[in-house]
C-alpha positions in Angstrom: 5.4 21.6 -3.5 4.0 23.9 -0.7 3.9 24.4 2.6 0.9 22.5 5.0 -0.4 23.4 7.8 -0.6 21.0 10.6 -4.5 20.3 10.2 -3.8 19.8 6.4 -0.9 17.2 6.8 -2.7 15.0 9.7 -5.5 15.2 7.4 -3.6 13.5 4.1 -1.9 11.3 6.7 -5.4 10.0 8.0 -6.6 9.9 4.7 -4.1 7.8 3.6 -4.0 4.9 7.3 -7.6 5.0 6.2 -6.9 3.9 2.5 -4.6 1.1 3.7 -7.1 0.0 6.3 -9.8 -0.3 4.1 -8.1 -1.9 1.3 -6.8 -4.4 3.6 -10.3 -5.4 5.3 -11.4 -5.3 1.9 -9.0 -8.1 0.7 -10.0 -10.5 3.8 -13.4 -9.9 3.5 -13.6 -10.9 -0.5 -11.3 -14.1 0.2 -13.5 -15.2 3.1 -16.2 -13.9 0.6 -15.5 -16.2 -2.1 -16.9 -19.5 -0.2 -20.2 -18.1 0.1 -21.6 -17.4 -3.4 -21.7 -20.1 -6.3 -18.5 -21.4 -7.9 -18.8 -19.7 -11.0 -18.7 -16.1 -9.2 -15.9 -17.1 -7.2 -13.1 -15.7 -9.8 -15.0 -12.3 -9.8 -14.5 -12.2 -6.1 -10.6 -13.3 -6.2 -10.1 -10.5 -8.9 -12.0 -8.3 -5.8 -9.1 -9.3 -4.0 -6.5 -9.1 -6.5 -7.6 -5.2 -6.9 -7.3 -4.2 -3.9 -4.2 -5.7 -2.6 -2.8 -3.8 -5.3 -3.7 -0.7 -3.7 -3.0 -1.2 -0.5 0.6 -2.0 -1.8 0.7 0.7 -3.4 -0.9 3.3 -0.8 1.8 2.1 1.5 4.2 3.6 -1.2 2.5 6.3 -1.8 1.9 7.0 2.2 5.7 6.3 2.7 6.7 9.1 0.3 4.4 11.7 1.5 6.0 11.0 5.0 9.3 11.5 3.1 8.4 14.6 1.6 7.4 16.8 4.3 9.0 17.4 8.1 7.6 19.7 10.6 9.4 23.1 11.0 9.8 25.5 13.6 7.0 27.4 13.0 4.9 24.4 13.3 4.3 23.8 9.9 5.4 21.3 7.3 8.0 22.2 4.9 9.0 20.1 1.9 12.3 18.7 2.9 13.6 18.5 -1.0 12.5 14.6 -1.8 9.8 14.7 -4.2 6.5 13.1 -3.1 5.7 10.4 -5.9 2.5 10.8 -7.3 3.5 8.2 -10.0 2.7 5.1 -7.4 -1.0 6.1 -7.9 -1.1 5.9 -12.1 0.5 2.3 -11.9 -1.7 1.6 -9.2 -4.7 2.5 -11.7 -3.0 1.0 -14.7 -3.5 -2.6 -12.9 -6.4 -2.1 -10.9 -8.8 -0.8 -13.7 -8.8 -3.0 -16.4 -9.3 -5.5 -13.4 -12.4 -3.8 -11.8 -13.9 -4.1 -15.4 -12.9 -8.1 -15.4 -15.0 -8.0 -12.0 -18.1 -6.5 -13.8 -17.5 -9.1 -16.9 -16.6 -11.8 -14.3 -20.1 -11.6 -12.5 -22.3 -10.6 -14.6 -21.1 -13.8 -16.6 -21.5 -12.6 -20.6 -20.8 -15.4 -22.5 -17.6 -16.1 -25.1 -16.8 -14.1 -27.7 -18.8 -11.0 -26.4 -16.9 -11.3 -23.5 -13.7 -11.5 -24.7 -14.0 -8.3 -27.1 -16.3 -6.3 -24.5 -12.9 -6.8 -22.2 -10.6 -6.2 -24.8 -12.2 -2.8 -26.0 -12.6 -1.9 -22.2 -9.0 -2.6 -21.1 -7.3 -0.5 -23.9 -9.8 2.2 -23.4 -8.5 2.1 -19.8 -4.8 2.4 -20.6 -5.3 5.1 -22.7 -7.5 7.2 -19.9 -5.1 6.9 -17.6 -2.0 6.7 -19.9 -3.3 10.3 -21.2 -4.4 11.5 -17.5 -0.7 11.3 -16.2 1.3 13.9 -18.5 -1.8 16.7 -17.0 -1.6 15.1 -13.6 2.5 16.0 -13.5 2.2 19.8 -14.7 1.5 22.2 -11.8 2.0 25.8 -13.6 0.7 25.1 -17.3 -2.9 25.5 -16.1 -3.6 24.8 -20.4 -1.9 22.2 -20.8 -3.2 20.3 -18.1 -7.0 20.2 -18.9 -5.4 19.4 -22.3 -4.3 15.7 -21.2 -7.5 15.7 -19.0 -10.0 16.9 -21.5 -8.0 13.9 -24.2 -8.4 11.4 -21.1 -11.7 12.0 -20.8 -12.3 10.6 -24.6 -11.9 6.8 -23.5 -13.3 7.3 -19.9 -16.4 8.4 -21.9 -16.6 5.4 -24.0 -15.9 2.9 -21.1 -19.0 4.2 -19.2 -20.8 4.4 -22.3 -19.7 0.1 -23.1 -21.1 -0.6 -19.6 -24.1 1.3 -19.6 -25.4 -0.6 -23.4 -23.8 -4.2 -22.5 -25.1 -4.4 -18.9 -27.9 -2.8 -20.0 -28.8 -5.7 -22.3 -27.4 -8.0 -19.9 -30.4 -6.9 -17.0 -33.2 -7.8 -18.2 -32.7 -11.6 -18.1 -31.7 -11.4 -14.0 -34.1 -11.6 -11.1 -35.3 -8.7 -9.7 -32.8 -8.3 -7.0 -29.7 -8.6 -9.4 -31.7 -5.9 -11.7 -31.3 -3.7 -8.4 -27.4 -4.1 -7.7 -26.5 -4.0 -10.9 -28.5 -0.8 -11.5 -26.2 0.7 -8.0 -23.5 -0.7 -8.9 -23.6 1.2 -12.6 -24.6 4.5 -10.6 -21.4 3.4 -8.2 -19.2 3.4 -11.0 -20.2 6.7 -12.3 -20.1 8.9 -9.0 -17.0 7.2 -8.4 -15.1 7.3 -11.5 -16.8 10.8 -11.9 -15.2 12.2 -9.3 -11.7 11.4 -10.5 -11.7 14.0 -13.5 -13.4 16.8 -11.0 -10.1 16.2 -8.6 -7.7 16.1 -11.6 -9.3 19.8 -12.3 -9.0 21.4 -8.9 -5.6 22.6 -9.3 -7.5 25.1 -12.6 -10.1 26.7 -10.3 -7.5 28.5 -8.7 -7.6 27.4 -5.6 -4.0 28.1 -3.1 -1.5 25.2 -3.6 -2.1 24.2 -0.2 -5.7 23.5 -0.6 -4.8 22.1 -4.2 -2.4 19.3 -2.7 -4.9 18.7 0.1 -8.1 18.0 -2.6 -6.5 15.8 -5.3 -4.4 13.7 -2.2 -8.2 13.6 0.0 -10.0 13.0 -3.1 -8.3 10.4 -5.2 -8.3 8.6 -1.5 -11.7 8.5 -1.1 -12.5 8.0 -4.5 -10.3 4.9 -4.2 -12.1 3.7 -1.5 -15.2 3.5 -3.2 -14.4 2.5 -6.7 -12.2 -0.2 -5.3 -13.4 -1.6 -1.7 -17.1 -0.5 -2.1 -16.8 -1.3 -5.7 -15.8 -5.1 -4.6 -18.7 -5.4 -1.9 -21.3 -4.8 -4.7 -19.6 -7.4 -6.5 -20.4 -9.2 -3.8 -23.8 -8.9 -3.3 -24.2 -9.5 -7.1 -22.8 -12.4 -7.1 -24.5 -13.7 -4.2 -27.6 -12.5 -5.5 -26.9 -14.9 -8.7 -26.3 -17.3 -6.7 -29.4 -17.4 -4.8 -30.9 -16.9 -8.0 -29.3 -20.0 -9.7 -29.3 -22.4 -6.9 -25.6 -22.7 -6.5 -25.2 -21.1 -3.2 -22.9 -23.2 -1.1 -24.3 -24.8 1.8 -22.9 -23.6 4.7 -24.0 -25.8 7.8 
């Protein structure tokens, strides 16, 4: 671990208040959420919930033990103080929450029995394995190699997962209304700038960047990347399913 500037630790430390802010609002607003669309969306929006509760958990963890791992020096810098910051919290954070974030997807766009159940299945082991195979790279800091190794082996099932959405939701489309045709069209280009941007932080440490600015992207990355494929994830969920309901004629009535 190296050295951080003052500028570079408040900005991890923002980064991560930020993280557990969102995910927080996040998990009131898709409770609250879940009486305004039709009853049949309603489990896609408690899984919403479900996902990022997770997080937040876990970015408390995760924010607890950068505080650990760092104290401000004399010269006005901070200096790791020997406790090793956990990275770990983050891959079981994404063990649970990603195979749920697909359930979402499944759960809204409501695809029926047994395609379904083996679209899920496929999707959740491709999942494990991404991330399963991202965390052996994600722990080596000197075997530049070896790392995009494991991320380059990772990348094999992250492939396929986009490529599973992209052909069932594809086929899936065409029978919505126009306005479901749209969010489900954003919310596919969602998941690929989002889960996109995961493997470019995993590879900043091999562009030879300092240390410094190394520990500064991946933490400031997988954050905001977090944010978006979890929170802003959930809130197109949202819309979709409130779309469908409009649709459908199950929207709740309100008054």
């Amino acid at each position: 671990m190296s050295e951080l500037s003052n500028s570079n630790f408040s900005l991890i430390y923002n980064i991560f208040s930020l993280t557990i802010a969102s995910m927080g609002a996040a998990f009131i607003f898709f409770l609250v959420g879940r009486s305004q669309v039709g009853a049949k969306y309603r489990p896609a929006l408690l899984v919403s919930a479900l996902v990022v509760a997770i997080a937040c958990y876990h970015y408390f963890r995760i924010f607890n033990s950068f505080e650990e791992a760092y104290a401000l020096g004399a010269s006005g810098t901070y200096a790791p103080t020997g406790k090793p910051f956990n990275d770990a919290y983050r891959y079981v954070d994404w063990l649970l929450t990603v195979p749920l974030l697909l359930v979402e997807l499944i759960a809204v766009m409501q695809l029926k029995g047994k395609e379904s159940e083996g679209t899920l299945s496929k999707l959740a082991i491709a999942a494990f394995l991404m991330i399963a195979l991202g965390y052996p790279g994600e722990i080596i800091k000197d075997d530049m190699m070896m790392r995009g190794i494991w991320g380059a082996l990772s990348s094999i099932p992250f492939v396929y997962i986009l490529y599973v959405l992209w052909v069932k939701l594809g086929a899936a489309i065409g029978s919505e209304s126009p306005r479901v045709q749209v969010l489900v069209r954003n919310i596919r280009l969602l998941m690929l700038a989002t889960w996109g941007f995961y493997p470019i932080t995993y590879m900043l440490p091999m562009f030879g960047i300092s240390p410094e600015s190394a520990v500064v992207g991946v933490q400031v990355g997988y954050a905001i990347s977090d944010i978006l494929a979890k929170a802003g994830y959930g809130v197109m969920i949202y819309a979709i399913a409130r779309a469908k309901s409009e649709a459908d004629g199950s929207l709740p009535d309100l008054a």
